[in-house]
N, C-alpha and C positions, 0 to 999 in steps of 0.2 A: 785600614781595613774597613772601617765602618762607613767612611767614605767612595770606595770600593762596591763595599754590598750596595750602597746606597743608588749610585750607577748603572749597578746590573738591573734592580730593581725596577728603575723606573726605565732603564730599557728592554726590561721584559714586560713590563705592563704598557708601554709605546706598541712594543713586538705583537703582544697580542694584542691589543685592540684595533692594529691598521690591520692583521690578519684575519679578525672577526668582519673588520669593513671590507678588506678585498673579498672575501666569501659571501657578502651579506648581499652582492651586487645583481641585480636579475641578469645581468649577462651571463653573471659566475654560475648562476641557478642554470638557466638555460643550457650551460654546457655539458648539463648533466640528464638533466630533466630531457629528451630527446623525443621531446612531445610537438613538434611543428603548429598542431593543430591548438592546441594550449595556449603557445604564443602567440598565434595570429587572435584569436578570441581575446586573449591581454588587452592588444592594440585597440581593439576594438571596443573596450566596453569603459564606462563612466570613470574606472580610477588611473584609463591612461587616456581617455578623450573623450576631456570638460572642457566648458567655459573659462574657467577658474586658470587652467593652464599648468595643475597640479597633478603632476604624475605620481603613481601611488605603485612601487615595485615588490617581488612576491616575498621576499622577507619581513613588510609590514603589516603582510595580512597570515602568512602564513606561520610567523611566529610570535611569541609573546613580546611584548614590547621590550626594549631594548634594555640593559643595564639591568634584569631582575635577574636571578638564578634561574627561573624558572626559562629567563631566551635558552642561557648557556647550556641549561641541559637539554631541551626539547631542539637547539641546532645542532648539537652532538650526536642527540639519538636520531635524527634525521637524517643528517649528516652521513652517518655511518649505515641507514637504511639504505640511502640512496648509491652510495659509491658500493656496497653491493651489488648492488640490481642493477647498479650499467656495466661494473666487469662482468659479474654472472646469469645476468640473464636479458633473455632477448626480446625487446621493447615491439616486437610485431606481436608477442604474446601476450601483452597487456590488455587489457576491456577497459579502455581510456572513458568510454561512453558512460560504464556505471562508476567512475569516480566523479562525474557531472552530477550525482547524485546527491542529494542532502544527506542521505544517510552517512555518504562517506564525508561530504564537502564538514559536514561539525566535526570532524575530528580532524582537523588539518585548517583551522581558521578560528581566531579568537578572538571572543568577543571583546576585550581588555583593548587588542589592538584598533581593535573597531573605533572603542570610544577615546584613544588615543589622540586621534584624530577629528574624531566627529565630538569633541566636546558637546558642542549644543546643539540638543536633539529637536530643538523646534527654532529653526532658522526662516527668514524672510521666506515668503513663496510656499510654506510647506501647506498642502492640502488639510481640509479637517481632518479628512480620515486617517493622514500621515501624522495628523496631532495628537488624534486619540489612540493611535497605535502605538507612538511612543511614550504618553502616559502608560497604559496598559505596561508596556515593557520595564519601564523605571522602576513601574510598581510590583511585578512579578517576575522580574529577568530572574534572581535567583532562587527563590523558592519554588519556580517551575521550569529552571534550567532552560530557559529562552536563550534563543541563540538571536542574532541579528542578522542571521544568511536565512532565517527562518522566515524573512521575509523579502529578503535581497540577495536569492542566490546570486545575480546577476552581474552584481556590484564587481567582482574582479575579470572575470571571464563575461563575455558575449553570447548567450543563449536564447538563440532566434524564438524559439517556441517559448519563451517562459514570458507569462506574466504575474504581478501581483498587483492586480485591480479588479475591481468589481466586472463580472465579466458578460458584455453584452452582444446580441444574437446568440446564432446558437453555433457550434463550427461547421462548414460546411463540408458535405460529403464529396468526397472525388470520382464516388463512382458513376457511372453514368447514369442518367434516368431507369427507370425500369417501369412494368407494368403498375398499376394502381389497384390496388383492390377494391373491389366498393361492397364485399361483407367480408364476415368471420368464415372459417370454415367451419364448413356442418359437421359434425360425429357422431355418426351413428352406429360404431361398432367400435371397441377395445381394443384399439390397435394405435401404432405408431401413424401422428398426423403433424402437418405443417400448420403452424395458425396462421393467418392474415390477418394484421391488422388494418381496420376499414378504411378509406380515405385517405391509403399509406402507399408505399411500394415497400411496407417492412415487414418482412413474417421472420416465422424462429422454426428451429423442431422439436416437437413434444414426443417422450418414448414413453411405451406404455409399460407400468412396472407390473406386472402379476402379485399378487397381495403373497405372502406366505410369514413364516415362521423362523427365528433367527436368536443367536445367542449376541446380545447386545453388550458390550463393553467388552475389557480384554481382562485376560487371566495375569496371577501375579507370576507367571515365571514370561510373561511376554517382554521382550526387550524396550528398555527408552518409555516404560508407560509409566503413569501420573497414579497417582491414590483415585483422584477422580474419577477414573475410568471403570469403577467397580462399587461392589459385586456385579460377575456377571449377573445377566437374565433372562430367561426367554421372554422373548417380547411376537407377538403377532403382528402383522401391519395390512390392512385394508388395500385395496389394488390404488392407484394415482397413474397419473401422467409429470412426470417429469422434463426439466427442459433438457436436452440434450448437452448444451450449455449453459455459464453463468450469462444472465440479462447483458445483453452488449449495448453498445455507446449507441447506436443505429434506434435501437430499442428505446433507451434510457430517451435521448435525446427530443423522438417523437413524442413521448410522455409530458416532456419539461415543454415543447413548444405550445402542446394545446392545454395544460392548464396554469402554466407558470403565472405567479402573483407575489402579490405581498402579502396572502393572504395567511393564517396560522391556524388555521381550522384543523382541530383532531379529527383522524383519519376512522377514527371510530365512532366518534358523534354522527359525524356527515351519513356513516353508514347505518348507523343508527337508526335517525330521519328520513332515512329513505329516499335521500335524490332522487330524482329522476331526469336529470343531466349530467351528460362529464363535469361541466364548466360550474359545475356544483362541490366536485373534488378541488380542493388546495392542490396547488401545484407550489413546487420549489421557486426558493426566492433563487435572483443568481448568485451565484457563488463567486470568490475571491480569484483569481488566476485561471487558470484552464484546469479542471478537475480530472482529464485525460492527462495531466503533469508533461506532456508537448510528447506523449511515447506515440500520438495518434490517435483516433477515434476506430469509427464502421466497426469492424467484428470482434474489437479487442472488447477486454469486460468491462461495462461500467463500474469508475471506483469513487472513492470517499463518499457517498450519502449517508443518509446514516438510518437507523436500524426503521426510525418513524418513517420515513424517504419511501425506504424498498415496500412499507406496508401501504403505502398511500400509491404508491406504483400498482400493487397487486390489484388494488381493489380500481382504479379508473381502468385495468387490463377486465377487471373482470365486467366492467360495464359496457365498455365497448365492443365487447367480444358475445357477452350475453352468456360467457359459464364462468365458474367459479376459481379464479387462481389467487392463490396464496402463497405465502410462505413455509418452506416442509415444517415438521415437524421432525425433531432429533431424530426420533428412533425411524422416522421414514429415510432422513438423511445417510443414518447409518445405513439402513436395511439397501439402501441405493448404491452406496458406497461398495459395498463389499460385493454388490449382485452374485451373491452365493458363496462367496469364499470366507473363510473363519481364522487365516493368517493375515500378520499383521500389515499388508498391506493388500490391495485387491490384484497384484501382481506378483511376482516370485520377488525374494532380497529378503536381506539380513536388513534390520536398520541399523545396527553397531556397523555393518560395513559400507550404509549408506551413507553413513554421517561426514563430515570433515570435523566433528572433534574428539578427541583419545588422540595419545600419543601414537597408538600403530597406524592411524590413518594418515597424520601427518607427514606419517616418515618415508611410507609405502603407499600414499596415495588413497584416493577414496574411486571405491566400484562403483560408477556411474553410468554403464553403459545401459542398463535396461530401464533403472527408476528416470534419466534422463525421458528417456523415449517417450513414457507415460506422463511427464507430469514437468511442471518448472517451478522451481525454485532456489534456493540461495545460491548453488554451484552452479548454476545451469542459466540463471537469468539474465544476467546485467543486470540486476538491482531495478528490473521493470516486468512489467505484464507483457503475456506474449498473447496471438491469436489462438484459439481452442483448439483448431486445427492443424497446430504444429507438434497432436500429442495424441495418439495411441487411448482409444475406449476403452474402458471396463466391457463386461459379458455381459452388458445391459444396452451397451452404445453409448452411457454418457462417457463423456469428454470432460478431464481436469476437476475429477472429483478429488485430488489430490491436488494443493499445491496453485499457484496463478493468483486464486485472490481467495480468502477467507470468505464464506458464505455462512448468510444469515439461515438462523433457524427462528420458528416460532415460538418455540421453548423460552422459560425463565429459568436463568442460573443459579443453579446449587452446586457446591462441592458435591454434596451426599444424595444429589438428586435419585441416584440409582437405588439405592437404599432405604428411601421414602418410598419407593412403592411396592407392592411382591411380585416375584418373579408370575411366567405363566399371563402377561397383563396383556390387553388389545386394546392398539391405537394409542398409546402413552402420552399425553401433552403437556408433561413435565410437573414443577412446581408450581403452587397457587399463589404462589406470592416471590418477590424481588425483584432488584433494581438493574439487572444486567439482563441482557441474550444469550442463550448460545450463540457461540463460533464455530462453524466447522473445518474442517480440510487443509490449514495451511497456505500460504502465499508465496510471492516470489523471494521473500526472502525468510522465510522459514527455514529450520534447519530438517534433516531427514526424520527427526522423532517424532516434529511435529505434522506431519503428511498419515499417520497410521491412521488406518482406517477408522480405532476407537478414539484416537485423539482428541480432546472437548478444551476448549477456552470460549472466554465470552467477551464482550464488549467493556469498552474502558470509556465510557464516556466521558469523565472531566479529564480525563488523560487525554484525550484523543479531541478537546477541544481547547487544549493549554494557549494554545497562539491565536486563538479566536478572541479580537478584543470588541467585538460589538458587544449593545446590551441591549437588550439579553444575547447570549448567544445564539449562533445559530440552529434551531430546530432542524434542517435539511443538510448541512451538510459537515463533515470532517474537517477540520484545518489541520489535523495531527495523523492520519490515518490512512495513507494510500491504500494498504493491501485488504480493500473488504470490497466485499461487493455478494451479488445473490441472484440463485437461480428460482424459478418460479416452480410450482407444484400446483397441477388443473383437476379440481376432484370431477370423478367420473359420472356422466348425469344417464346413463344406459345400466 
């Protein structure tokens, strides 16, 4: 008997481990995964065609290394995700495009398996900057939850547009030439106008907001709100011009070309002193990859700069223009946002029934048809930024004041900021002191709670520069922070 059990044993531990290897094979993966596009990108990229002649198949990236618990149960729970979702549901219905994403790529790639393989991380040929990036990682992989796609999405799949290098010129536009402006436009009355920017073919559209009177944050029986967002207040707000949109790539870009530098000059000294040249403004150094993340340039929003960036942006806008643009102010953001309305979004909807998460949403689906229309974000994106123009204005004419990308305020962050000051106030510009910004509006991947109109977050700077291993880091731009970006606000000289 015991030579018997002893038999079965070890042809059950035979039995499953040749059946762990017949599943573990990328062909066995493939006949599931009925992703064509997937495959041919495999083929294509460094861990099935190197020098070395080491092919690298999707089991060694995409599960824990072999022989721990942790393969056996993450192939299981995979395992059994998957042969779901090829008997019951239908693979034309997938957004294959936002699982190219980082967001989704770290949780289906593991760093353990990484270093599996890549024992040592400073091999012949590695560049400096490839040297001090792996230092930085040794030394903070996990107390800042570094991932190693965080700087090589690339490494399994083939992705034309992605890079991770220093990134030089600027991208080029597709569109055709156009007219040149050779000034600003004049304004001499209160009304909605285009700016030209001078020695450009780039303008934007500024709407003009009418000043008036608003109850600012949300009430406690409002759905999905924060502590933050209270006490209400009556707040006043002064007339402005707003941009119709957040600042685009088109925009951004012409910025970055006429004063880009190495240079680190605060954006408030400079103004300080009073230049009297653009090329007197600090421009951005370049940034790491393509900061368009390969979704595009032209009308899409400029994203990752960071909060100094968008302020050193306003002020070389407002020199070359000859009036005054800045960054709003919260309660001007809000009083924009809402252009008259006093529900929790500046469109009709429930946010409990906007949301995908509660159990009754899951089971029954989330009502998407109208906050869609107006705005993008997590259900609606692909896990990217869309153009402004694929979305339904507010009763003011801005565009995606909800949702696309998180927009800077000039405000400093307080939880209690509302509370600090009394109700009945005009022109609010926040707290006198701290270390954050406001955020307003929401991103593409925001959930519906966070798009309400009183909705407030702020900037996470050392969160939002984890993977940034220069020193110092960079002043100019995000290594951790797609979904930000900002519109401009022109005070009125009439």
């Amino acid at each position: 008997m015991p030579i018997t059990s002893l038999f079965l044993g070890a042809g059950l531990v035979i039995g499953v481990n040749k059946g762990v290897q017949a599943t573990s094979t990328s062909a066995y993966c493939q006949s599931c995964h009925v992703h064509t596009g997937a495959d041919e990108a495999w083929l294509k990229s460094p861990h099935f065609s190197n020098e070395s002649g080491v092919r690298v198949g999707c089991a060694e990236c995409h599960l824990p290394p072999h022989g721990s618990f942790r393969h056996f149960r993450t192939k299981v729970q995979t395992g059994l995700h998957d042969l779901y979702a090829y008997h019951f549901k239908d693979p034309e219905s997938f957004d294959w495009e936002s699982k190219q994403q980082l967001e989704y790529a770290v949780t289906i790639v593991f760093n353990e398996s990484c270093e599996k393989c890549h024992q040592n991380l400073f091999p012949l040929g590695l560049t400096e900057e490839g040297g001090k990036a792996h230092l930085y990682y040794e030394a903070n992989a996990k107390e800042l939850e570094l991932h190693c796609i965080n700087c090589h999405l690339d490494a399994g799949h083939e992705l034309p547009n992605y890079k991770h290098q220093k990134m030089t010129g600027i991208p080029v536009s597709d569109e055709s030439p156009k007219e040149v402006y050779l000034e600003p436009t004049t304004v001499t009355r209160f009304e909605n106008f285009t700016e030209h920017i001078p020695k450009t073919s780039v303008s934007f559209n500024m709407k003009a907001i009418e000043g008036g009177t608003f109850q600012m944050g949300s009430t406690d029986n409002e759905p999905l709100r924060d502590p933050d967002e209270g006490p209400v207040r009556t707040v006043k707000v002064s007339p402005f011009f707003m941009g119709e949109v957040e600042v685009t790539w088109n925009e951004y870009w012409t910025f970055y070309s006429q004063t880009m530098s190495e240079g680190r000059l605060d954006p408030e000294t400079v103004y300080a002193n009073n230049a009297s040249n653009v090329d007197a403004i600090s421009g951005p150094t370049p940034p790491f990859g393509n900061p368009d993340q390969g979704w595009g340039s032209g009308n899409r929003p400029a994203i990752t700069m960071s909060h100094y960036a968008a302020r050193t942006y306003c002020q070389w806008l407002s020199r070359v223009t000859g009036k005054t643009y800045r960054l709003p102010t919260e309660a001007e953001w809000e009083y924009a946002c809402r252009a008259g309305t006093q529900t929790p979004y500046y469109f009709e909807g429930d946010p409990k029934r906007f949301s995908s998460e509660g159990l009754r949403n899951r089971l029954f689906g989330v009502d998407t048809v109208n906050i869609s229309s107006h705005t993008v974000y997590r259900i609606n994106s692909g896990l990217k930024t869309h153009e402004p123009s694929n979305t339904r204005p507010n009763l003011f004419g801005l565009r995606n004041m909800s949702g696309n990308v998180f927009e800077y305020c000039s405000d400093l962050y307080a939880t209690d900021a509302y509370a600090q000051t009394e109700s009945n106030i005009t022109d609010p510009k926040g707290p006198g002191s701290g270390s954050e910004h406001v955020i307003r509006g929401g991103s593409y991947i925001s959930e519906a709670a966070d798009l309400r109109s009183a909705s407030r977050a702020f900037t996470e700077t050392e969160a939002w520069l984890k993977t940034d291993c220069q020193q110092p880091k960079s002043i100019w731009w995000y290594s951790d922070m797609k979904g930000i970006g900002f519109r401009v606000v022109c005070e009125p000289a009439i």
